[in-house]
TORZATI-213498 format. One record per residue (C-alpha): residue in one letter; x, y, z. Coordinates in steps of 0.001 Angstrom, whole numbers, padded with zeros to 6 digits, always signed. Layout:
<recs>
aXYZ/...
</recs>
This chain:
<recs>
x+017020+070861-019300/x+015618+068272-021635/x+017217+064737-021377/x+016242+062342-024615/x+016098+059509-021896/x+013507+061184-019022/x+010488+059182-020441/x+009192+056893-017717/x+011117+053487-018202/x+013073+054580-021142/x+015894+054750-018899/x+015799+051884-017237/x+015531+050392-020492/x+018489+051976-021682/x+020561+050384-018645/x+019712+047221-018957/x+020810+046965-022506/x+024214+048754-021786/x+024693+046216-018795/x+023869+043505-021349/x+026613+044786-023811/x+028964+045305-021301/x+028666+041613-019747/x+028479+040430-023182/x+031973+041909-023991/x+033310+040980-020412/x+032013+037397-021460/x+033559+037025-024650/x+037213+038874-023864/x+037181+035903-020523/x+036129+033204-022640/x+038906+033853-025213/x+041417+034379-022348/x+040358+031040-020891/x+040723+029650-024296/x+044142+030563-024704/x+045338+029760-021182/x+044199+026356-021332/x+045926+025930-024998/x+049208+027030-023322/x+048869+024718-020120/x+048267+021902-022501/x+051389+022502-024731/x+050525+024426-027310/x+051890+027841-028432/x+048932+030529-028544/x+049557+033561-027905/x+051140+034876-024521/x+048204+037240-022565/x+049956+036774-019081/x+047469+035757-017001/x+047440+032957-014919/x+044540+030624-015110/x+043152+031241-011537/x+042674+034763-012851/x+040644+033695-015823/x+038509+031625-013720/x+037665+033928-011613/x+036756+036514-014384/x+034650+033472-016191/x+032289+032965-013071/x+031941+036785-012349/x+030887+037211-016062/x+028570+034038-015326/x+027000+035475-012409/x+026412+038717-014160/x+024208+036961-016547/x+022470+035269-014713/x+021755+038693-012885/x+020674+039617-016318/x+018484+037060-017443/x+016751+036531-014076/x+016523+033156-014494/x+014539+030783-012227/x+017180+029714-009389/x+019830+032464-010203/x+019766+033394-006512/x+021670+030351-005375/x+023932+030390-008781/x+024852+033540-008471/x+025789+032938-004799/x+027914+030057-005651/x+030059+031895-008969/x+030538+034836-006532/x+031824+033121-003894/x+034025+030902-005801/x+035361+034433-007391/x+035814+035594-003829/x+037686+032628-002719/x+039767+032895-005642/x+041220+036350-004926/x+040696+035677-001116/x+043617+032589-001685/x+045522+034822-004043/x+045518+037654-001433/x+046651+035940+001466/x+049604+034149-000726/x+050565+037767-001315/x+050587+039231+002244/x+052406+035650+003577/x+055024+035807+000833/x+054113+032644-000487/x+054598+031676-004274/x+053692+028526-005914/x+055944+029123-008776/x+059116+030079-007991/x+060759+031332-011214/x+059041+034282-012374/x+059985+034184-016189/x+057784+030667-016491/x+054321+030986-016943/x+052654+027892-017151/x+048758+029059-016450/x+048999+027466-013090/x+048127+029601-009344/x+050439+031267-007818/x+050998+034963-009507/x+047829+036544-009696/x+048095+040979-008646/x+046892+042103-005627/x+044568+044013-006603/x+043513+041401-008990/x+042523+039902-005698/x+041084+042218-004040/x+038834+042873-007298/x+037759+039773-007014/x+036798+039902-003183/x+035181+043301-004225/x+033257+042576-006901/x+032110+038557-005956/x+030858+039656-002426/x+029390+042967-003795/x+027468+040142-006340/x+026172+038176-003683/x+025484+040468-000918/x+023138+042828-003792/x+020885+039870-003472/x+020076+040233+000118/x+016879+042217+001624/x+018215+044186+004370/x+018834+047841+003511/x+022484+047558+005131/x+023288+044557+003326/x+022646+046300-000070/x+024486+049561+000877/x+027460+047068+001726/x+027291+045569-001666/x+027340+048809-003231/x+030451+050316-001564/x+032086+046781-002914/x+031119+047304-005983/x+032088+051061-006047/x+035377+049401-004512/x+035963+046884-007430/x+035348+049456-009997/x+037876+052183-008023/x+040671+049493-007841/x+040069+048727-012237/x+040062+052562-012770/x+043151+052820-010356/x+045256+049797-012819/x+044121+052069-015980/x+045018+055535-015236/x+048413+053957-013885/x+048683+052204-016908/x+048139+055220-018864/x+050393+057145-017046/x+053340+054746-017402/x+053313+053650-013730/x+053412+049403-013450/x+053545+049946-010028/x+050421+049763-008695/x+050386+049056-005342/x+052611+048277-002768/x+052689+044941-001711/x+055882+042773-001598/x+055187+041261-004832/x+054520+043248-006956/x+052488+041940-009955/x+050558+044454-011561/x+046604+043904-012882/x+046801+043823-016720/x+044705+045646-019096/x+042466+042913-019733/x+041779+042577-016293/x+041327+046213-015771/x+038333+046517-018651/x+036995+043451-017748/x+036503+044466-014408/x+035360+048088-015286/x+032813+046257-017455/x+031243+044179-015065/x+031104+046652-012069/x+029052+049077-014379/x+026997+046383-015431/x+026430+044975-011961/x+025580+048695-010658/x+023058+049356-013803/x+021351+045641-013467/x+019938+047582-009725/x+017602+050104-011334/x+015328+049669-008055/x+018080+050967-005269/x+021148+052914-005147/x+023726+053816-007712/x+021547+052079-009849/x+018380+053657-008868/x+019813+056958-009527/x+021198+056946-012951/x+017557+055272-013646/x+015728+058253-012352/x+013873+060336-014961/x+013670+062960-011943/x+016341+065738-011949/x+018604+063782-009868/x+019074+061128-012358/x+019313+063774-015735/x+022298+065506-013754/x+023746+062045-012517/x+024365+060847-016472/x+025640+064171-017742/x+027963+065068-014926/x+029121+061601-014450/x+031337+061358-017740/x+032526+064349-017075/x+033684+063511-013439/x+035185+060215-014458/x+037353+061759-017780/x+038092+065326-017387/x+040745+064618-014250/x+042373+061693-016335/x+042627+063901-019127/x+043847+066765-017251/x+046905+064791-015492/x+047591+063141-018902/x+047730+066467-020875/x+050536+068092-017862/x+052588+064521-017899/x+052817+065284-021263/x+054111+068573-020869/x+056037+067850-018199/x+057353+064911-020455/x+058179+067292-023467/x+060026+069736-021110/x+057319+072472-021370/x+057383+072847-017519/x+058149+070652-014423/x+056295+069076-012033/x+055449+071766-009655/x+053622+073788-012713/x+051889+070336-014058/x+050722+070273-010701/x+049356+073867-010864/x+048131+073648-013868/x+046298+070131-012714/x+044457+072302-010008/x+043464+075190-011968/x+042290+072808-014967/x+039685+071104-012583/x+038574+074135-010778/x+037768+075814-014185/x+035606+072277-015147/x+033870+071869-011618/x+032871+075770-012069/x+031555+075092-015312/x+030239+072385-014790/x+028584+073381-011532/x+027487+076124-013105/x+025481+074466-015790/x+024373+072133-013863/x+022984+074736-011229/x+020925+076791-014992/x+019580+073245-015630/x+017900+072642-011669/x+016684+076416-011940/x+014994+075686-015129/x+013848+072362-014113/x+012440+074037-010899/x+010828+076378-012594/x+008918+073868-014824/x+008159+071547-012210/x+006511+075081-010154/x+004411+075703-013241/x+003496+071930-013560/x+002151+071885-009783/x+000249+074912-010188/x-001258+073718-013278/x-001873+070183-011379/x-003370+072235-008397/x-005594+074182-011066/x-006534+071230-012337/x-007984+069635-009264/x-009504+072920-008326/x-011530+072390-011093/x-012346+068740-010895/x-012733+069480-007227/x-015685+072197-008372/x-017274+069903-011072/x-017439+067157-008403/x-019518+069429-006434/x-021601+070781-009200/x-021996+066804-010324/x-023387+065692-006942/x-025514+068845-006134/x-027147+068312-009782/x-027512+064731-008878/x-029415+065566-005029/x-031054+067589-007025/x-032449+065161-009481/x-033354+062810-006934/x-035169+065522-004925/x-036976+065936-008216/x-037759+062375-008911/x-038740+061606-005053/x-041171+064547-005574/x-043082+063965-008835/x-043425+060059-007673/x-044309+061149-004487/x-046876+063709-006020/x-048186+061206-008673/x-048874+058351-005970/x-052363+060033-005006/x-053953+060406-007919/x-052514+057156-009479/x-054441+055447-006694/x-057450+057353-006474/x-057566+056369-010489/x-057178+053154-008768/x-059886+053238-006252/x-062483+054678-008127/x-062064+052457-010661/x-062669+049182-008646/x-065215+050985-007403/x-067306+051668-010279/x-066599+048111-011872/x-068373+047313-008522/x-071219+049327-008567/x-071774+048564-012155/x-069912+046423-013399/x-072858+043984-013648/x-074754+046368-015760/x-071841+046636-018121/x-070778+044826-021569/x-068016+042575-021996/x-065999+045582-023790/x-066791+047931-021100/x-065462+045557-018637/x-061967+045103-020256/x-061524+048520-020668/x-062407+049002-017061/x-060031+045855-016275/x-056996+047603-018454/x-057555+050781-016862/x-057536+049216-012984/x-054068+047078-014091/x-052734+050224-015406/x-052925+051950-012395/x-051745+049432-010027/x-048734+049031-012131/x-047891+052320-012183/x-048419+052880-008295/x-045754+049607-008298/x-043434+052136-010304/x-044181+055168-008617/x-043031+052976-005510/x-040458+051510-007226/x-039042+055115-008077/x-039420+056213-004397/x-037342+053223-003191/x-034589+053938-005844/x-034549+057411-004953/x-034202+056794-001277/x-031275+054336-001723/x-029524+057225-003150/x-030242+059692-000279/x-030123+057339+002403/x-026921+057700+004594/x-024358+054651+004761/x-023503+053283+008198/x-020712+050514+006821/x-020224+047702+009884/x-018750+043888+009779/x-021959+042371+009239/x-022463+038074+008864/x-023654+037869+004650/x-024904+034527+005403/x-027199+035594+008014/x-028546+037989+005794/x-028984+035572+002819/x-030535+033353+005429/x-033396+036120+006278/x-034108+037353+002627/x-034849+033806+001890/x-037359+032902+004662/x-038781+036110+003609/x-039307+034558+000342/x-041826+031858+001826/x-044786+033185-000089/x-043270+033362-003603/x-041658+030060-003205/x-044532+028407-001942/x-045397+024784-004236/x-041929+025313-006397/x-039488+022374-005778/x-036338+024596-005287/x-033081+023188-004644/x-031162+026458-002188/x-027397+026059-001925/x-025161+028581+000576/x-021713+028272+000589/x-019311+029421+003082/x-019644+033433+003699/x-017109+035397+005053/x-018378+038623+007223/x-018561+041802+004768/x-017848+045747+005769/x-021149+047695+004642/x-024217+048529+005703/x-026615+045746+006797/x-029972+047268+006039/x-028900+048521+001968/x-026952+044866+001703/x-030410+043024+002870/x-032260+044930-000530/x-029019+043530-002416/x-028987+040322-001692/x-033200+040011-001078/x-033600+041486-005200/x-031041+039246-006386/x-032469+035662-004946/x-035720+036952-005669/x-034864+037314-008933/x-033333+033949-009068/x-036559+032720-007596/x-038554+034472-010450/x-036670+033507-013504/x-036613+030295-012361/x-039952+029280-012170/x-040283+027761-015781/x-038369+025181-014152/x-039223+021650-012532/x-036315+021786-010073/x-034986+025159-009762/x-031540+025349-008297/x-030073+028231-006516/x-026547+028728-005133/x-024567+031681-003394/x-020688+031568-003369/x-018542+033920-002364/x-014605+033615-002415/x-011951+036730-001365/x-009886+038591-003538/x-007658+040790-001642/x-009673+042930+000772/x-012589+042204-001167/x-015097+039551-001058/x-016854+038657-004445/x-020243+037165-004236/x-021807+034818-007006/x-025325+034443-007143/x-026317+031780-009347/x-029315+030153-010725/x-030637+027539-013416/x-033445+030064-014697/x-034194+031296-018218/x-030800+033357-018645/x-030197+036287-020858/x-028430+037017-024041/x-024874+038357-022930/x-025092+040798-026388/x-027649+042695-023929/x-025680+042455-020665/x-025186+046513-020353/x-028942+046701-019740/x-029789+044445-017187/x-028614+047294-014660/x-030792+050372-016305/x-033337+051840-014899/x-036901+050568-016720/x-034919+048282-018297/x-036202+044747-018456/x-034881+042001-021225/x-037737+039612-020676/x-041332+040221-021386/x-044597+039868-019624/x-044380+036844-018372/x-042587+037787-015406/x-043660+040434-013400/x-041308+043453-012218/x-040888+046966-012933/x-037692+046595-013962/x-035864+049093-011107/x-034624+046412-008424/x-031093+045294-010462/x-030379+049650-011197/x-030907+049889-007115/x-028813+046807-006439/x-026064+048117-008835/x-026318+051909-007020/x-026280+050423-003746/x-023139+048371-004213/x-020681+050955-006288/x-022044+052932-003540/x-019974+050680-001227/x-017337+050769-003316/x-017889+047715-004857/x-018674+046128-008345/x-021608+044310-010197/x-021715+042182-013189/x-023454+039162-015080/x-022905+036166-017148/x-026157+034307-018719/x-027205+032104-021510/x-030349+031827-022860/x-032303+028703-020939/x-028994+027531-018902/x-029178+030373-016397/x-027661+033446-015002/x-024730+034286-012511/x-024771+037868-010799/x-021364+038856-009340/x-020970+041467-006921/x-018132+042754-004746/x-018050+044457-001155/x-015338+044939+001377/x-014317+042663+003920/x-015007+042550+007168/x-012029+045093+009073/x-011369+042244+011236/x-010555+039656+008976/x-008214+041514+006445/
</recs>
């Protein structure tokens, strides 16, 4: 069964702008009746509507705390409080004047707009549909179900004045006086129960006619049905019964067959479109669990292809670390067994072959270290981040020996990873601070860290040479290095920082400008204690 509203949101949608109609047309039909009362009380003619002003109050300040359930205005809570408990007190007065046989205006045929004749179930709408206002904006489940059954109520006692209306009957209820809700009171008070039910898409009534699920398609279609075909059906036999085509006991008959023959129908249908919507909803799950089957496989081919690669790369490096350093050794050792017997250009080239190889041993190592990060096994605990900044910086001692460096920790919360793989994190990132900074008279370096939900983001920040942010997406490659020879690195130790951290489930970035300085960012849980 396809529904033109099922779209996530659509319906909801939808709602809101028939509740807005709805209390827009409540608004305007009580504002016009208020109007005209107060013309009347004040000595003019107007024209007569028959409702006493009480009653038009009360209707103004429901259809005032409808919108202000509509517009969700800063303060409404309190507002809307206040109008429905004014409503409430209205019909509350108006009730008890009724059961105490108390009138305020003795002669029925004069109706000067003042208290005193308002229906009883004018009243009790009132009491209905003010407290069913203000108790929807409480938080206990119970106090919400209450408001809806008060709600329901108000709209049962407005249907109850229409059909009886439309069936001839000005007797609506019996209480000793007998004043009947009017018409306008009736639609007014249809109109604002449906809006106040349709301004809850998040709970109840509300929540089900907002459903896309199959719950909510059947609630909308079956729901006009339920609410017209039984008026219909008793106004079609008091008809007949009215034109002498049969009496009462056949309308009656005729009343039960009518609305057997619509609930089989309409259960009927209704049981087609759940069997079809069933069957859908079985072929959409096993599509889904297809689906994730095969994600489910690719994951597993993904990370077997990856072990694989970094068995591969941990054996070539390991492989090629030999001879690299034999080409190494043998090297110094002939530019020290002859070196003195050799020409300047023989000595470079014996220089550039002897730098060559010790820089690519420092890859080949570089490469191993990468490669174990990756295969190394993660044993996450609350560790202290300041103690560890504290030891990768005394470990620093050599490279920060004669530099005039200004080193600034702020408060660190305790983290949830593992201590050992967060040491190389934080011991790559100050050393890098501590390298790009050395152009510098007074280099100044400063960690920060501040929480953000269960995570704790980390700022490490530094005065250095910067980078251009157009080649930010680099910085975290493997061999991939934005400044030249001038400072040393093999350009691996930000691509292990970045692996180790999304390993932890966390995030790495970087802001720089050229000659200001750089800021790396970086994200791990929080301790399990402190969230």
């Amino acid at each position: 069964m396809h529904d033109p509203l099922d779209r996530p949101g659509q319906v909801r949608w939808y709602g809101r702008q028939v509740a807005t109609l709805a209390v827009a047309a409540a608004t305007v039909f009580s504002l016009v009746l208020l109007a005209s009362q107060l013309h009347r009380a004040l000595g003019g003619s107007g024209v007569v509507v028959g409702l006493q002003l009480d009653t038009v109050l009360g209707l103004v300040c429901l259809c005032s705390a409808s919108w202000l359930l509509s517009l969700r205005v800063r303060g409404r809570r309190t507002l809307v409080i206040a109008l429905a408990a004014i409503a409430a007190v209205i019909g509350a007065a108006a009730l008890v004047r009724h059961l105490a046989g108390v009138e305020l205006v003795g002669d029925h045929s004069v109706d000067l707009g003042l208290p005193g004749r308002m229906g009883g179930n004018t009243a009790l709408l009132f009491i209905c549909l003010g407290a069913g206002m203000a108790l929807g904006l409480g938080q206990s489940h119970r106090i919400r179900t209450a408001s809806d059954a008060l709600v329901l109520s108000a709209a049962a006692i407005c249907l109850f004045a229409l059909t009886s209306r439309l069936f001839g009957s000005r007797s609506q209820y019996p209480l000793p006086t007998n004043d009947p809700m009017l018409l306008s009171t009736a639609v007014i008070g249809v109109a604002l129960s449906a809006a106040t039910v349709l301004q809850r898409p998040e709970r109840g009534i509300g929540q089900l006619l907002g459903s896309s699920a199959s719950g909510g398609v059947l609630a909308r279609r079956l729901l006009p049905i339920v609410i017209v075909a039984p008026i219909a059906i008793t106004w079609l036999t008091l008809l007949g019964v009215e034109s002498g085509l049969f009496d009462a006991a056949v309308a009656s008959a005729l009343s039960v067959v009518a609305g057997i023959i619509i609930l089989v129908v309409v259960l009927v249908g209704s049981s087609r479109a759940v069997d079809r919507l069933e069957t859908v909803r079985h072929g959409n799950e096993a599509q889904i669990r297809q689906m994730v089957q095969d994600i489910s496989r690719h994951s597993q081919d993904l990370h077997r292809t990856n072990r694989e690669l970094e068995s591969f790369s941990y054996s070539v490096s390991h492989d090629l670390r030999a001879p690299i350093r034999h080409i190494a050794g043998f090297a110094e050792l002939l530019s020290n067994h002859a070196g003195a017997r050799l020409d300047a250009r023989s000595q470079k080239y014996l220089t550039t072959i002897i730098d060559s190889a010790q820089n690519a041993g420092l890859l080949i190592d570089e490469l191993l270290e990468f490669s174990r990060i990756g295969r190394a096994a993660l044993h996450g605990r609350d560790v202290d981040l300041g103690e560890i900044v504290r030891d990768s910086w005394n470990n620093l001692v050599m490279e920060r020996r004669g530099r005039d460096i200004r080193f600034e920790v702020g408060a660190l919360p305790a983290v949830h990873a593992g201590p050992t793989l967060i040491g190389v994190v934080v011991a790559n990132l100050i050393s890098n601070a501590v390298k790009y900074t050395a152009p510098r008279p007074e280099a100044v370096i400063e960690i920060t860290a501040k929480r953000d939900g269960h995570d704790v983001i980390v700022a490490v920040r530094d005065n250095g040479v910067g980078f251009d942010m157009k080649y930010a997406d680099k910085l975290f490659g493997v061999f991939q290095r934005l400044h030249g020879d001038e400072f040393p690195g093999a350009g691996i130790g930000l691509a292990t920082v970045k692996r180790i951290v999304e390993r932890h489930g966390g995030r790495i970035w970087a802001d720089g400008k050229l000659d200001v300085g750089a800021t790396f960012h970086f994200t791990l849980p929080a301790a399990k204690e402190q969230r």
